[in-house]
C-alpha positions in Angstrom: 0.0 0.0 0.0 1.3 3.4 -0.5 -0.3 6.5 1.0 0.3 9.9 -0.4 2.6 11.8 2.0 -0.9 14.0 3.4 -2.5 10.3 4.5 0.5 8.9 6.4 -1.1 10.5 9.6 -4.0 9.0 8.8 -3.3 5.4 8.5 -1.1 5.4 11.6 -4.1 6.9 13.6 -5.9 4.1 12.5 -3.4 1.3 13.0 -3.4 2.2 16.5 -6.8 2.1 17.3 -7.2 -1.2 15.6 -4.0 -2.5 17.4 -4.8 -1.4 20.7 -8.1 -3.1 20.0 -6.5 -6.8 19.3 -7.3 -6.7 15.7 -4.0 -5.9 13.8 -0.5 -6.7 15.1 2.7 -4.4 14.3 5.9 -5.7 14.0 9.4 -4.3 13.0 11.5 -5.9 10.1 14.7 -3.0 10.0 13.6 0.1 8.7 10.0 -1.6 7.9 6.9 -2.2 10.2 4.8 -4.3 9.2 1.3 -4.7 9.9 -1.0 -8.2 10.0 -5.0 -9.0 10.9 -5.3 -10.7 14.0 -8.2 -13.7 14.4 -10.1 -11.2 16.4 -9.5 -9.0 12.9 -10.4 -11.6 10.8 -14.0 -12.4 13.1 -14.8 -8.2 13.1 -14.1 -8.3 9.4 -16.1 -11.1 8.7 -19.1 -9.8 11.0 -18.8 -6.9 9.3 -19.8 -8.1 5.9 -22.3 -10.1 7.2 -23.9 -7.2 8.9 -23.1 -4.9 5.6 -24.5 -7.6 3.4 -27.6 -8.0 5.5 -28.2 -3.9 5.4 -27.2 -2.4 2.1 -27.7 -5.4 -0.2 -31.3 -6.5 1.5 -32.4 -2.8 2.0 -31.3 -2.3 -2.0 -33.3 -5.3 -3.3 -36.0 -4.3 -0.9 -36.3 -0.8 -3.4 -35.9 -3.4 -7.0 -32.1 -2.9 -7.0 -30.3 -6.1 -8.2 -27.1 -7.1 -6.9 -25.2 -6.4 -10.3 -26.6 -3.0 -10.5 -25.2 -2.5 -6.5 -21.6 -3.8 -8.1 -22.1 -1.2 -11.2 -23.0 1.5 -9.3 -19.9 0.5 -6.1 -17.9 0.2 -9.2 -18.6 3.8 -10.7 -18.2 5.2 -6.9 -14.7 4.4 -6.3 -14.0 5.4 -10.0 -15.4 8.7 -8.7 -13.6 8.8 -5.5 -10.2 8.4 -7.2 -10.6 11.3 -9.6 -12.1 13.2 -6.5 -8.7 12.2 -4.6 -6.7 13.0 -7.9 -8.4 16.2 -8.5 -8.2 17.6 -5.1 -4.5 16.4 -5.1 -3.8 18.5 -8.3 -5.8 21.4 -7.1 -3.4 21.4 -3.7 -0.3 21.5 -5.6 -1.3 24.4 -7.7 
């Protein structure tokens, strides 16, 4: 994974609260940390997207939304969020 240099801050903050919450584990390998998903990680991740499945994709059939139209249209939004992140990265440089 590599962050742009404005997100660094971001993902630590983040690793720490999921670390000091039992589901990641840091290590050091020289100059390196490395970061892997604990079981606890891997049971709140998979809960997770039972939960997420049980909301979003039931509540979206529920209104005649199909499950490929939900990929489509998750598809187009992270297509959307990287020229968002892009544009606003351009835009700060300027």
């Amino acid at each position: 994974l590599v962050l742009g240099i404005e997100d660094t801050h971001l993902a630590t903050y983040a690793i720490r609260k999921l670390e000091a919450k039992g589901l990641v584990a840091r290590e050091k390998s020289g100059k390196e940390r490395l970061i892997a998903i604990t079981s606890e990680g891997e049971t709140a991740c998979r809960l997770y997207k039972d939960l997420r499945e049980r909301i979003l994709v039931s509540g979206a059939e529920e209104l005649g939304i199909s499950p490929e139209a939900m990929t489509n249209v998750a598809r187009l939004l992270r297509v959307l969020s990287g020229h968002y992140d892009q544009a606003a990265r351009t835009a700060a440089s300027l």
